[in-house]
N, CA, C and O atoms as a Tinker XYZ file with bonds, in Angstrom:
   508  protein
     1  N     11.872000  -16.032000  -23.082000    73     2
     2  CA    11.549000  -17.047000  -22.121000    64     1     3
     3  C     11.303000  -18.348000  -22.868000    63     2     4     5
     4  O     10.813000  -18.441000  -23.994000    81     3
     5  N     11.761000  -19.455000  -21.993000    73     3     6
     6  CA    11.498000  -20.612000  -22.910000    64     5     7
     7  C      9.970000  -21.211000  -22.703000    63     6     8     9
     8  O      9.099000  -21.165000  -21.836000    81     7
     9  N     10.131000  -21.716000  -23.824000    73     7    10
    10  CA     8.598000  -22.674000  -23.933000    64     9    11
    11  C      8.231000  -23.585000  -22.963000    63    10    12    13
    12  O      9.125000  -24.336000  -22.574000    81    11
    13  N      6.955000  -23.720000  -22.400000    73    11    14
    14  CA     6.760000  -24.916000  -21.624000    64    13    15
    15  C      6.633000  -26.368000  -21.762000    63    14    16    17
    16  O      5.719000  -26.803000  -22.462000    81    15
    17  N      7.558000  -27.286000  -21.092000    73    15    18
    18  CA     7.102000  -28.346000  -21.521000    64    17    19
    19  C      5.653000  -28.908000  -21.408000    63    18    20    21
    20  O      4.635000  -28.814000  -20.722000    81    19
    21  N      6.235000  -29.628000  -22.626000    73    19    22
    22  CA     4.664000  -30.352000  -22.806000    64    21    23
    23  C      3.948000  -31.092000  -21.496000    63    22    24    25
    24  O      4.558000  -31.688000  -20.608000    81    23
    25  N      2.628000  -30.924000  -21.583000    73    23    26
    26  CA     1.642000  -31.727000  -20.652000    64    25    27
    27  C      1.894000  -33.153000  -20.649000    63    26    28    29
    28  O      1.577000  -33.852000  -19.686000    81    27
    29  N      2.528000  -33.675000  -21.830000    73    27    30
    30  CA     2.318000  -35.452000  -21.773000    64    29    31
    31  C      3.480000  -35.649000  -21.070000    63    30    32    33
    32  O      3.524000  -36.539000  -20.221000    81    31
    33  N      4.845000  -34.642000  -21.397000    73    31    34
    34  CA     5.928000  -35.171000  -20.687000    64    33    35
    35  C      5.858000  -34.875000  -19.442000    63    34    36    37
    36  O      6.729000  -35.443000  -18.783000    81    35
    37  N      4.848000  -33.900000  -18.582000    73    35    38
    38  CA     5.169000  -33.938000  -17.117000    64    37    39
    39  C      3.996000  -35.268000  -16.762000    63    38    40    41
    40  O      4.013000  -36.069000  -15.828000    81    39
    41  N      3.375000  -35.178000  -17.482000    73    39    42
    42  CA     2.558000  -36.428000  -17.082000    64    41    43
    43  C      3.138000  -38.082000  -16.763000    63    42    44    45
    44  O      2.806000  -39.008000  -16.024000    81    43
    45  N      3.876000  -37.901000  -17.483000    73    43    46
    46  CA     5.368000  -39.051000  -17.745000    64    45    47
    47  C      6.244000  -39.394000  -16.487000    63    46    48    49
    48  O      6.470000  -40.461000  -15.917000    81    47
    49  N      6.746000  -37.818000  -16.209000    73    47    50
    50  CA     7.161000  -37.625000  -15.284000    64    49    51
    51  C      6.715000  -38.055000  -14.054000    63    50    52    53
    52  O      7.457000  -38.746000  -13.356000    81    51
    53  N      5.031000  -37.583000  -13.497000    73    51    54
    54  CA     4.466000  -37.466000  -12.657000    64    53    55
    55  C      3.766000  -39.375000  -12.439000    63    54    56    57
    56  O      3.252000  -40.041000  -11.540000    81    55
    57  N      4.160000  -39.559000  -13.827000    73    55    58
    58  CA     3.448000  -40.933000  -13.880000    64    57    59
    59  C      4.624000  -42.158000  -12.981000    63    58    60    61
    60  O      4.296000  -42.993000  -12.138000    81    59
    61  N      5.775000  -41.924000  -13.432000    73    59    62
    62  CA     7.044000  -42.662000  -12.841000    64    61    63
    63  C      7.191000  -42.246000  -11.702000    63    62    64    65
    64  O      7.259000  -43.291000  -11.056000    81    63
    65  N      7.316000  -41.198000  -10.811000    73    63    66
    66  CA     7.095000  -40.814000   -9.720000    64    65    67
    67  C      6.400000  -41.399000   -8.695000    63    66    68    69
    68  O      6.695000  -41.678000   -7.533000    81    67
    69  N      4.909000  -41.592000   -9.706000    73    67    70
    70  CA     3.753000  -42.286000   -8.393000    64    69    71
    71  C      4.284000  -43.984000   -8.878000    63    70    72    73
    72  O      3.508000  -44.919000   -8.685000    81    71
    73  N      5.579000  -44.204000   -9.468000    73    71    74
    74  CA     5.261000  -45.945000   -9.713000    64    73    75
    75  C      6.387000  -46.044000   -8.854000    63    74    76    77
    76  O      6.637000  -47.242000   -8.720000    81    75
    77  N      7.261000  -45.272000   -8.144000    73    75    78
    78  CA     8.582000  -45.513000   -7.021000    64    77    79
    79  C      9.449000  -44.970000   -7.530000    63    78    80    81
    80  O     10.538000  -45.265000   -7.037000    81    79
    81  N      9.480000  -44.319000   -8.278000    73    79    82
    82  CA    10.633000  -43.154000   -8.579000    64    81    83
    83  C     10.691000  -41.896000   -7.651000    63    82    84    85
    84  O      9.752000  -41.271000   -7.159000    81    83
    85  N     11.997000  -41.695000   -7.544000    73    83    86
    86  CA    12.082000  -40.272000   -6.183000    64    85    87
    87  C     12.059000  -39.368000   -7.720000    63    86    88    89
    88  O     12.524000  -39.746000   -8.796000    81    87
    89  N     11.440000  -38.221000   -7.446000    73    87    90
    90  CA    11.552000  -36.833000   -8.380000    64    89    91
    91  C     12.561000  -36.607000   -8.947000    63    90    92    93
    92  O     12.492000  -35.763000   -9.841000    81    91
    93  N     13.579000  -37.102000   -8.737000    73    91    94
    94  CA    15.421000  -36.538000   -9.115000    64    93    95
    95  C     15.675000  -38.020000  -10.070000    63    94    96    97
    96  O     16.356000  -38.071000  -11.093000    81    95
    97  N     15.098000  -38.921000   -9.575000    73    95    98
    98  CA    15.412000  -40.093000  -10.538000    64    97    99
    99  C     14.562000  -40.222000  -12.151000    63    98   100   101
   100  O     14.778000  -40.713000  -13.259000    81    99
   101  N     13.281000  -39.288000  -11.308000    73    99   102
   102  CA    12.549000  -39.400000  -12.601000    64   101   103
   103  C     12.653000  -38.422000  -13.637000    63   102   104   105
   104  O     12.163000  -38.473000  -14.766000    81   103
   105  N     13.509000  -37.323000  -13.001000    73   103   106
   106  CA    14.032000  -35.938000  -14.178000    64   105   107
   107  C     14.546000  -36.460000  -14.971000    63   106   108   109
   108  O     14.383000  -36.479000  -16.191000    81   107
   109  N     15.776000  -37.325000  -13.781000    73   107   110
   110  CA    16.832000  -37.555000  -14.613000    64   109   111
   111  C     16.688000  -38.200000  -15.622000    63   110   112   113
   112  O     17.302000  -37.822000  -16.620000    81   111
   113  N     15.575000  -39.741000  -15.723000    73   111   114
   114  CA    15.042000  -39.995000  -16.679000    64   113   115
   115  C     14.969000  -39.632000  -17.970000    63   114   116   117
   116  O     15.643000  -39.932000  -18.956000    81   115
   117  N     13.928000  -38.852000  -17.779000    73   115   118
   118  CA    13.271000  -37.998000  -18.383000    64   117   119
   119  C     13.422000  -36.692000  -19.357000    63   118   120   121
   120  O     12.578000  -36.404000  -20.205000    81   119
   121  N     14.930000  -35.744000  -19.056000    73   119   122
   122  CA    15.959000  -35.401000  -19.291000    64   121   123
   123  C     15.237000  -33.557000  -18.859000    63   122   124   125
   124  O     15.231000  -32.543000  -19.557000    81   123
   125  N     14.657000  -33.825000  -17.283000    73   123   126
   126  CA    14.253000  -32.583000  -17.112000    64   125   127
   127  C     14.709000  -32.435000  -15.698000    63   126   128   129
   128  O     14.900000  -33.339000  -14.884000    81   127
   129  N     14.874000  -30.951000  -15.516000    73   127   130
   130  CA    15.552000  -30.755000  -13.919000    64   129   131
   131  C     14.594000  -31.428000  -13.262000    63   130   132   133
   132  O     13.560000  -31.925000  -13.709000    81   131
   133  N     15.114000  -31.403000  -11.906000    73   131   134
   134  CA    14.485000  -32.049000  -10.514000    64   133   135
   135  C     14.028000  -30.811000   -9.834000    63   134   136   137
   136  O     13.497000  -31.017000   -8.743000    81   135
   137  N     14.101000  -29.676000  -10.186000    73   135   138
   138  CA    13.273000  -28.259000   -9.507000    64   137   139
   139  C     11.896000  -28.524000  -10.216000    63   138   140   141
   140  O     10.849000  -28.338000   -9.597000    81   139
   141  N     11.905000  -28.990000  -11.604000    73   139   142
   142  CA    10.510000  -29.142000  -12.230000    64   141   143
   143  C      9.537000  -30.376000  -11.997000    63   142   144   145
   144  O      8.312000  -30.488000  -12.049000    81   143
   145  N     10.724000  -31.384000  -11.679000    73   143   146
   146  CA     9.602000  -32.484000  -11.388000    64   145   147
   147  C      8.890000  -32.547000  -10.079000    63   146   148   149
   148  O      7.981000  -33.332000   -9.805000    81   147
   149  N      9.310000  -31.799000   -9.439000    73   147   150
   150  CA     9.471000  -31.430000   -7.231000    64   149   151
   151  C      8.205000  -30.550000   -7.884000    63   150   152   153
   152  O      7.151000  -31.180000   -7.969000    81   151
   153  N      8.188000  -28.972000   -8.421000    73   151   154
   154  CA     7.100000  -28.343000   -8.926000    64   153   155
   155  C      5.943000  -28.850000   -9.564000    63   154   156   157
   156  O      4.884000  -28.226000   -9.496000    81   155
   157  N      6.040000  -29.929000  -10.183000    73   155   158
   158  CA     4.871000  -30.554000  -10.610000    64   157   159
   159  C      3.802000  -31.381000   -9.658000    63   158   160   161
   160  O      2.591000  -31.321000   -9.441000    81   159
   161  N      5.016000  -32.259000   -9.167000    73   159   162
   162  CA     4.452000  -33.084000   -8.167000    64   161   163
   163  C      3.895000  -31.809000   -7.226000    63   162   164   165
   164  O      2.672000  -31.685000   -7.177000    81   163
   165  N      4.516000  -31.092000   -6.664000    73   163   166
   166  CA     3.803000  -30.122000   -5.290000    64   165   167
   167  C      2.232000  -29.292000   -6.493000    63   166   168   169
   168  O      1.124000  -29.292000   -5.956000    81   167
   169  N      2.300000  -28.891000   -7.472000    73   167   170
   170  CA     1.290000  -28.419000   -8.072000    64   169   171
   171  C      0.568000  -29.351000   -8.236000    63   170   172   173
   172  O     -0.282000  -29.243000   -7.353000    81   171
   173  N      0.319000  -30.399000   -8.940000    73   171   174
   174  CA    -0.569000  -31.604000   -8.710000    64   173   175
   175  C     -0.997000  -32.016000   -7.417000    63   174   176   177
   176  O     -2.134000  -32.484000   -7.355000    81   175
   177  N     -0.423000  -31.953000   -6.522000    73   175   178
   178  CA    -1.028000  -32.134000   -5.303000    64   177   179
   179  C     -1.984000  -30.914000   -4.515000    63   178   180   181
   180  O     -2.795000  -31.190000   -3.631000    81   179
   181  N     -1.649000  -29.157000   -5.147000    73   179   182
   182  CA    -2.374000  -28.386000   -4.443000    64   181   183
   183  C     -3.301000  -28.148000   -6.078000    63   182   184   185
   184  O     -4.180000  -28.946000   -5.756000    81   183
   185  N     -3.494000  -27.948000   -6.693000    73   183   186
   186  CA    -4.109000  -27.635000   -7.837000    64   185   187
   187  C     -4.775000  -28.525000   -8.057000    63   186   188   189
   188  O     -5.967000  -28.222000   -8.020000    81   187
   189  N     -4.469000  -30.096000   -8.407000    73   187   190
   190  CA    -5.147000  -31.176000   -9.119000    64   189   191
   191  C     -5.223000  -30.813000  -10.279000    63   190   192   193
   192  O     -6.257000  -30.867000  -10.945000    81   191
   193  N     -3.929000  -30.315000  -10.749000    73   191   194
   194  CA    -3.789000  -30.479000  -12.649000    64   193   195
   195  C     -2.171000  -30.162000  -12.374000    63   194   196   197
   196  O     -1.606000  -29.964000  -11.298000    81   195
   197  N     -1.638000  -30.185000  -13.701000    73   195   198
   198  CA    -0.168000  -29.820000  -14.317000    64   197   199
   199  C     -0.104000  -29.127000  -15.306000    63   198   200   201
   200  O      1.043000  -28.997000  -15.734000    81   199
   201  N     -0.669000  -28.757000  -15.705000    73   199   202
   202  CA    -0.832000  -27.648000  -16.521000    64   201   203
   203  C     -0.295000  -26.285000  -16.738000    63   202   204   205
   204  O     -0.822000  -25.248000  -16.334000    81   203
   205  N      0.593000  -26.365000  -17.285000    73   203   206
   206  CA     1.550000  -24.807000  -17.445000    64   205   207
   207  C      0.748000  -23.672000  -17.188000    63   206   208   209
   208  O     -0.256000  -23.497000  -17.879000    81   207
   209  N      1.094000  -22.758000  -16.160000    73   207   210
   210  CA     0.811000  -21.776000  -16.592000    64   209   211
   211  C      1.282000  -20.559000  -17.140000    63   210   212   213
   212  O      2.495000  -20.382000  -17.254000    81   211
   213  N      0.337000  -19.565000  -17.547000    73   211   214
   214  CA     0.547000  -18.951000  -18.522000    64   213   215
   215  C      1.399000  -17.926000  -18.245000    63   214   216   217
   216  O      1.384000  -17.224000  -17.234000    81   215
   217  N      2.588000  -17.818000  -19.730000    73   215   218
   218  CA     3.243000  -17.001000  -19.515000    64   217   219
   219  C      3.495000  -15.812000  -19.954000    63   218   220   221
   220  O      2.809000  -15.462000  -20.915000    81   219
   221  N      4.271000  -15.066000  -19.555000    73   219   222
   222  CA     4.897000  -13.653000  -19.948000    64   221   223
   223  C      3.348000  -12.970000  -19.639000    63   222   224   225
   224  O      2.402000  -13.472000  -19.033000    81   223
   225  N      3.492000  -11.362000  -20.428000    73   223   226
   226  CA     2.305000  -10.754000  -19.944000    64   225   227
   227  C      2.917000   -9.465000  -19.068000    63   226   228   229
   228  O      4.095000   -9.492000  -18.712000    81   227
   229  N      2.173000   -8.497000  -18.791000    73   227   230
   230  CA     2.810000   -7.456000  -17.919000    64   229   231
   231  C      1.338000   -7.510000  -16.481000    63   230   232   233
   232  O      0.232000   -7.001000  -16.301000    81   231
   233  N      2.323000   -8.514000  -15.738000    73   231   234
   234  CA     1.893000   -8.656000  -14.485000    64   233   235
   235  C      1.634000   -7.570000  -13.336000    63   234   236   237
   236  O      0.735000   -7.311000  -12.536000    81   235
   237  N      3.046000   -7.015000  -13.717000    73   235   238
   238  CA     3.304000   -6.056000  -12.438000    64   237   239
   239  C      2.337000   -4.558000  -12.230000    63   238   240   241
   240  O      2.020000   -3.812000  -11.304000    81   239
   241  N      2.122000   -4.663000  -13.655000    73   239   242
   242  CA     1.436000   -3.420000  -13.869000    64   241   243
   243  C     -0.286000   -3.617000  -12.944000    63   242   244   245
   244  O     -1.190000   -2.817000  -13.184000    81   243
   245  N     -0.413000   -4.403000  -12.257000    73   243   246
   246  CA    -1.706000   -4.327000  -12.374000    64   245   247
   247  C     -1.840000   -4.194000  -10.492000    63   246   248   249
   248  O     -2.922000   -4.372000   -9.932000    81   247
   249  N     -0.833000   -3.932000   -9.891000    73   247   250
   250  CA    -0.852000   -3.162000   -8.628000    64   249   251
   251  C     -1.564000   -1.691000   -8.659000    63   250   252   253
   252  O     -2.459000   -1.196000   -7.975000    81   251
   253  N     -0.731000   -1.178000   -9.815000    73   251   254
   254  CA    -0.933000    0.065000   -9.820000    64   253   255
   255  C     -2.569000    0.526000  -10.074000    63   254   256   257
   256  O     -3.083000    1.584000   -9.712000    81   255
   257  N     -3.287000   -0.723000  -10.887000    73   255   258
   258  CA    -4.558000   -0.011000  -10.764000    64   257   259
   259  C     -5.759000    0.216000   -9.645000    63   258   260   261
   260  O     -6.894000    0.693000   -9.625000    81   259
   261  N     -4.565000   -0.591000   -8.462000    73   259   262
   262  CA    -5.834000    0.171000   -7.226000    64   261   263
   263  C     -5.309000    1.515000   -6.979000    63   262   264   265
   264  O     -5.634000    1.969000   -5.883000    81   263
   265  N     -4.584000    2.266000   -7.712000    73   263   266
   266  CA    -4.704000    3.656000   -7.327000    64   265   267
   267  C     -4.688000    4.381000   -8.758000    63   266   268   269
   268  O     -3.804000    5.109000   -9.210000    81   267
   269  N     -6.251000    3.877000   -9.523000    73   267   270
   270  CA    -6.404000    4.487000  -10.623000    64   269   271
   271  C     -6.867000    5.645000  -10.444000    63   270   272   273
   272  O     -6.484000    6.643000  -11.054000    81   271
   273  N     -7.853000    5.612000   -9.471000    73   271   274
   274  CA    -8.764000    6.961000   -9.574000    64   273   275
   275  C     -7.525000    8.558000   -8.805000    63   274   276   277
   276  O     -7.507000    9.784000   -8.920000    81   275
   277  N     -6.785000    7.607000   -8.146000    73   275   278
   278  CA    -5.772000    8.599000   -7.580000    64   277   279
   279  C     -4.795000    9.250000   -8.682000    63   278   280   281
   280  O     -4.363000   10.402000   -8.637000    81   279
   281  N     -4.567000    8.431000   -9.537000    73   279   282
   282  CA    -3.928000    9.110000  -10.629000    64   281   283
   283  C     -4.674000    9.730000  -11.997000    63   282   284   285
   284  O     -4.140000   10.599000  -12.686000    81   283
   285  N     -5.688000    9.285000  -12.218000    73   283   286
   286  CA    -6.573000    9.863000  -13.214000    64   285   287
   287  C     -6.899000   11.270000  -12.553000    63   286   288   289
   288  O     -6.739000   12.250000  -13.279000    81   287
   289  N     -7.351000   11.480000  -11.214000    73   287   290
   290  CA    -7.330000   12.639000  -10.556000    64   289   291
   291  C     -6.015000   13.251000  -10.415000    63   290   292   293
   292  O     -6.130000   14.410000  -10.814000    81   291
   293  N     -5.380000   13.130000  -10.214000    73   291   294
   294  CA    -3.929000   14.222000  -10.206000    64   293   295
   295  C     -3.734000   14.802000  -11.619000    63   294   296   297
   296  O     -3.544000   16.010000  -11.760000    81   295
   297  N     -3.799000   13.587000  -13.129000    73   295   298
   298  CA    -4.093000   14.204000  -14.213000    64   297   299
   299  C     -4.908000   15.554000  -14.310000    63   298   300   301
   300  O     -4.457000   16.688000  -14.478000    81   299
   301  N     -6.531000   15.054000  -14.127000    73   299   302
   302  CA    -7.502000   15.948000  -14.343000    64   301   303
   303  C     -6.945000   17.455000  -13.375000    63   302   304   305
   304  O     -6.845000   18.560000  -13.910000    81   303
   305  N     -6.685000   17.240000  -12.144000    73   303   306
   306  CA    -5.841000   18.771000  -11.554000    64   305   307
   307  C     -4.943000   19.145000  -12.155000    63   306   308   309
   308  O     -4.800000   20.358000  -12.306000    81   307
   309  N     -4.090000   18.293000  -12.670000    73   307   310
   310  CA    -2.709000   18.908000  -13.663000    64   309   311
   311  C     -2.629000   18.552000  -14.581000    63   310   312   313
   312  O     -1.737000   17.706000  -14.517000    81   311
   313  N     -3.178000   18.633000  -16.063000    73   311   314
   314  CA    -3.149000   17.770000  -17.049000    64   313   315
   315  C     -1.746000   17.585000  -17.967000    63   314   316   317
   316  O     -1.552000   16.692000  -18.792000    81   315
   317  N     -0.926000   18.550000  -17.641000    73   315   318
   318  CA     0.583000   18.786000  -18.207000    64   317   319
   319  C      1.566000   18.383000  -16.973000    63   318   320   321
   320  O      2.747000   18.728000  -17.010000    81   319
   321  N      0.980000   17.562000  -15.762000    73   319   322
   322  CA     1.767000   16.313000  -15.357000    64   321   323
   323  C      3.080000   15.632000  -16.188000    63   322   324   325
   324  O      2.897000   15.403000  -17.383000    81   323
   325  N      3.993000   15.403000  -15.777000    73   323   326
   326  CA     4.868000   14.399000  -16.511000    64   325   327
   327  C      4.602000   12.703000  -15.529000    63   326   328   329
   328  O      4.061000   12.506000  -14.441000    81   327
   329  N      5.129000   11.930000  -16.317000    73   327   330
   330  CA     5.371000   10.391000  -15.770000    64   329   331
   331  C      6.107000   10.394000  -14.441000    63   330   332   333
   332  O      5.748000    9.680000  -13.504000    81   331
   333  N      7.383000   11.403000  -14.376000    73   331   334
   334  CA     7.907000   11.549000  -13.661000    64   333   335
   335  C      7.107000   11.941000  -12.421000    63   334   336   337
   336  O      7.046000   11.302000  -11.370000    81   335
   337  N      6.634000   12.845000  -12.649000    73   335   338
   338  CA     5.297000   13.824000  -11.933000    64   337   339
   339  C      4.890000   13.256000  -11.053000    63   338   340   341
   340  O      4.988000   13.551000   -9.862000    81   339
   341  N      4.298000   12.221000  -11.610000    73   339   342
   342  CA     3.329000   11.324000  -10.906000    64   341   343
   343  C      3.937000   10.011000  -10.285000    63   342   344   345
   344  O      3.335000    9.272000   -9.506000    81   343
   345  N      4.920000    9.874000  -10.638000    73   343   346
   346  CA     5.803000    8.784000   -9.970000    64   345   347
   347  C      6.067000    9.518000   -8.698000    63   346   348   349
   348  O      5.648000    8.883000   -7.729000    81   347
   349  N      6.810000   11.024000   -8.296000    73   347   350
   350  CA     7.000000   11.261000   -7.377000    64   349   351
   351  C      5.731000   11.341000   -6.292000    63   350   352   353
   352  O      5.881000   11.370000   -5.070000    81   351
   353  N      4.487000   11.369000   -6.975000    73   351   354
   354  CA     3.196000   12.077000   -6.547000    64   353   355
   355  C      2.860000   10.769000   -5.704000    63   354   356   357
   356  O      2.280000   10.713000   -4.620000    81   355
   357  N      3.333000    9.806000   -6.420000    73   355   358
   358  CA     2.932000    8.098000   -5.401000    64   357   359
   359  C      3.911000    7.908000   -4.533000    63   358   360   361
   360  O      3.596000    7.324000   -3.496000    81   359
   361  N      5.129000    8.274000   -4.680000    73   359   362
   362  CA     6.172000    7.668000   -4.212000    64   361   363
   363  C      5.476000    8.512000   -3.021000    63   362   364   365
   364  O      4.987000    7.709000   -2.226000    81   363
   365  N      5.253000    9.886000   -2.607000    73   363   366
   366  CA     5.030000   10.429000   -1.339000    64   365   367
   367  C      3.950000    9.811000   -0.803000    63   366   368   369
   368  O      3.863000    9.781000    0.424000    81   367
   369  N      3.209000    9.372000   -1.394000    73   367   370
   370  CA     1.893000    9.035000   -0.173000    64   369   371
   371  C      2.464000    7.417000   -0.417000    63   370   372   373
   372  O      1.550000    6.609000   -0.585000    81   371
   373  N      3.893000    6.839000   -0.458000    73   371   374
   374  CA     4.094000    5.464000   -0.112000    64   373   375
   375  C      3.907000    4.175000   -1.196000    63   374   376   377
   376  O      4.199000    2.985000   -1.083000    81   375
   377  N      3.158000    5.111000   -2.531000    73   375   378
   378  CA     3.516000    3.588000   -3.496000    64   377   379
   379  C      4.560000    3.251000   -4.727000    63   378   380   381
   380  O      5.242000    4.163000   -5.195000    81   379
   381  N      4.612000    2.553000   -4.989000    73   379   382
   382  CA     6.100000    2.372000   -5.841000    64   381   383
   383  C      5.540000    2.048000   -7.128000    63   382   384   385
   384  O      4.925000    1.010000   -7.374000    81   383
   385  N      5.789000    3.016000   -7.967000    73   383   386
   386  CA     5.551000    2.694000   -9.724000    64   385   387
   387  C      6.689000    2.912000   -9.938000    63   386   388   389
   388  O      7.542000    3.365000   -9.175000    81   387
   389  N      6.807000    2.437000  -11.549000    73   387   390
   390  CA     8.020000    3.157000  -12.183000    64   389   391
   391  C      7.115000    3.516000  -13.669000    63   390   392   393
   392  O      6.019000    3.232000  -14.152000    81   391
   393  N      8.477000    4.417000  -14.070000    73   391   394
   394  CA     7.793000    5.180000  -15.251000    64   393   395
   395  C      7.314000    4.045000  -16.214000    63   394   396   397
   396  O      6.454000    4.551000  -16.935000    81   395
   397  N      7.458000    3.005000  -16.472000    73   395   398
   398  CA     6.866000    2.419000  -17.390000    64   397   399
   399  C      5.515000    1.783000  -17.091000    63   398   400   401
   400  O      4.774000    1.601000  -18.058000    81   399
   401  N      4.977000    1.317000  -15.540000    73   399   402
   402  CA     3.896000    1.101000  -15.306000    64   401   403
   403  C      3.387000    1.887000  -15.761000    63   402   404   405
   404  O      2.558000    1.636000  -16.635000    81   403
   405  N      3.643000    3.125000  -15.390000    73   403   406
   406  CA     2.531000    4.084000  -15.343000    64   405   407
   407  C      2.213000    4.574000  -17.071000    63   406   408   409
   408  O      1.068000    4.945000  -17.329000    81   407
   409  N      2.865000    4.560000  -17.771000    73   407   410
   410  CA     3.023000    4.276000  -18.867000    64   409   411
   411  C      2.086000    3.368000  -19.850000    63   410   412   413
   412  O      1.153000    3.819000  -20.514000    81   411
   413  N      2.413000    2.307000  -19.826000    73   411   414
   414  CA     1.449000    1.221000  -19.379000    64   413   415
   415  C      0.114000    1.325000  -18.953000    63   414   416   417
   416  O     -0.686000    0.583000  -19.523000    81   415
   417  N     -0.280000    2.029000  -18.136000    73   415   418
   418  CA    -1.384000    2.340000  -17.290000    64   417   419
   419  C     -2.147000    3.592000  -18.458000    63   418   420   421
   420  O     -3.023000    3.391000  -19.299000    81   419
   421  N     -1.850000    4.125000  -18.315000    73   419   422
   422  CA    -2.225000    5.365000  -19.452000    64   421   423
   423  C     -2.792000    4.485000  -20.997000    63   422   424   425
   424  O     -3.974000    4.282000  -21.278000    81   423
   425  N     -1.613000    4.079000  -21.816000    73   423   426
   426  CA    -1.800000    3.014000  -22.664000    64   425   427
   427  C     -3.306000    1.918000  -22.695000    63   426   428   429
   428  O     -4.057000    1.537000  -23.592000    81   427
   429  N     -3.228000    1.697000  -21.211000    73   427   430
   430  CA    -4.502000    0.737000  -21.604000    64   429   431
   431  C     -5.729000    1.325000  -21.522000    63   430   432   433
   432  O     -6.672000    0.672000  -21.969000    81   431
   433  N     -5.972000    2.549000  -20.994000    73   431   434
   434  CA    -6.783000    3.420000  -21.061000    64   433   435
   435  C     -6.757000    4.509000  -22.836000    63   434   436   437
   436  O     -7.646000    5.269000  -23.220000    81   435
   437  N     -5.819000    4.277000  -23.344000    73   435   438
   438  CA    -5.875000    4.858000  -24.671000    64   437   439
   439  C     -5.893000    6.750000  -24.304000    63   438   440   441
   440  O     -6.645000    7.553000  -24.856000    81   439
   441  N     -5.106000    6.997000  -23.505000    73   439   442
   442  CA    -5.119000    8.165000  -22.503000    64   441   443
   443  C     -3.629000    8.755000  -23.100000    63   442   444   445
   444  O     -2.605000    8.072000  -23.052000    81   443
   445  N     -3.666000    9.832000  -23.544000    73   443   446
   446  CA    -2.441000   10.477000  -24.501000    64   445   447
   447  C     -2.029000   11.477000  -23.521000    63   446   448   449
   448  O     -2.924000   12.320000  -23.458000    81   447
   449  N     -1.091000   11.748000  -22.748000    73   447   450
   450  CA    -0.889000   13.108000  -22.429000    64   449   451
   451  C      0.312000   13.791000  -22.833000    63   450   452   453
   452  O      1.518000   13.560000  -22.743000    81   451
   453  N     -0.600000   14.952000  -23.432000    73   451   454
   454  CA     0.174000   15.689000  -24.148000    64   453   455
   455  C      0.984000   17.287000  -23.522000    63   454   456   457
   456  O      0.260000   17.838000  -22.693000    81   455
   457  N      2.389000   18.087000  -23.820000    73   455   458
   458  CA     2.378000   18.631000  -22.950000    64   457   459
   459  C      1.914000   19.682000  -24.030000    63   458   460   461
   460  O      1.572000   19.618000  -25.211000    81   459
   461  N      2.120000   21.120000  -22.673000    73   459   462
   462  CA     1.792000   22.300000  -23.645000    64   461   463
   463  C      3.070000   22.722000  -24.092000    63   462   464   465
   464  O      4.167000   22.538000  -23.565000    81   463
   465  N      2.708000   23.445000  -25.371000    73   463   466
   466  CA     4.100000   23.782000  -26.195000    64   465   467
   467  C      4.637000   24.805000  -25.504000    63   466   468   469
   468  O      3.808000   25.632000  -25.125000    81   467
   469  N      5.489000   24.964000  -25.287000    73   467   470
   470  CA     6.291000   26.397000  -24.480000    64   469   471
   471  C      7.029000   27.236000  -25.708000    63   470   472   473
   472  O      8.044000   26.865000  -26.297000    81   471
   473  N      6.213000   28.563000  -25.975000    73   471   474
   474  CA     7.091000   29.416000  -26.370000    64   473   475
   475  C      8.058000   30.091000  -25.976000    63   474   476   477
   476  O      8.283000   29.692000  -24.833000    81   475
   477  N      8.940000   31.069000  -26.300000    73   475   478
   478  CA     9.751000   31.847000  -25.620000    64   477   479
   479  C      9.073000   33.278000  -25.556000    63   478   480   481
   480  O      8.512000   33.897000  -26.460000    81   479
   481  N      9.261000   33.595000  -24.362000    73   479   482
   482  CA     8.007000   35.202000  -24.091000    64   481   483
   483  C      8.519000   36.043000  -25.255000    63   482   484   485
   484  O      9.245000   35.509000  -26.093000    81   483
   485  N      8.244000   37.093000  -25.336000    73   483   486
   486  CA     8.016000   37.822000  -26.793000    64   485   487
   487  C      9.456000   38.885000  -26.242000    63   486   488   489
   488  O      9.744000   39.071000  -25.060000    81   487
   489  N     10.120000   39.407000  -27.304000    73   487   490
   490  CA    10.607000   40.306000  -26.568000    64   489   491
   491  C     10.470000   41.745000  -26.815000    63   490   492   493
   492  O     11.202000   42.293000  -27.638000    81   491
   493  N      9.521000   42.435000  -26.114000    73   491   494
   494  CA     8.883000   44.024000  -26.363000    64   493   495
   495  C     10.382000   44.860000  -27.038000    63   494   496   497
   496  O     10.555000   45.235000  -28.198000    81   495
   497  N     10.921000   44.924000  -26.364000    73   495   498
   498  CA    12.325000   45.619000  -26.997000    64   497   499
   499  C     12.041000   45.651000  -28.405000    63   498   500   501
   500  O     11.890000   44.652000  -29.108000    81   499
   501  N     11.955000   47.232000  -28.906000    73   499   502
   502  CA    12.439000   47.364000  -30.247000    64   501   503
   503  C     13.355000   47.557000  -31.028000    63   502   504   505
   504  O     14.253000   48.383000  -30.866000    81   503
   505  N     13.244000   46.932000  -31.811000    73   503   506
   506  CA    14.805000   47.079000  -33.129000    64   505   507
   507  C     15.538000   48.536000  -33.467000    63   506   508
   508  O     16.474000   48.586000  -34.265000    81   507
């Protein structure tokens, strides 16, 4: 993702704007789209700043923690759960993860699940 422009240049921007420049004249100026100078101006007017905000980050993941206790509990009943497991386990009562939220979700809890090793049954038959 690219970097944000700087604060002085939307200020620049925002500054020519309020002196009779339309938004598209003052991009152009300026040598920045007219989707950003339209966004500034409308954020300065509901915010009262211009100020980038912050980016990247794993946003999405943080739906999923209003149904922490719902999944920490399905763990604790099944502790050899898969990701999959529990993706289907939401998808039925209606919520939408994908395996990497949930993933994710585990992770920030420092929560390892491990499966059990599966042997192959023994075979009594003698040699």
């Amino acid at each position: 993702m690219a970097k944000a422009l700087s604060v002085d240049l939307r200020r620049r921007v925002i500054a020519a704007i309020d002196g009779g420049l339309s938004c598209r004249q003052a991009a152009e100026h300026f040598g920045v789209s007219a989707a950003s100078a339209i966004r500034w101006r409308g954020r300065l007017k509901e915010a009262g700043d211009i100020v980038p905000k912050r980016q990247g980050g794993d946003r999405r993941s943080q739906r999923i923690e209003t149904y922490s206790q719902l999944i920490l509990d399905a763990v604790a009943v099944k502790p050899d759960i898969t990701l999959a497991g529990l993706r289907d386990l939401l998808k039925r009562r209606g919520i939408s993860a994908s395996i990497a939220s949930l993933w994710r979700f585990f992770q920030r809890r420092k929560i390892t699940l491990k499966k059990r090793q599966r042997t192959l049954p023994s075979n009594g038959a003698a040699i």
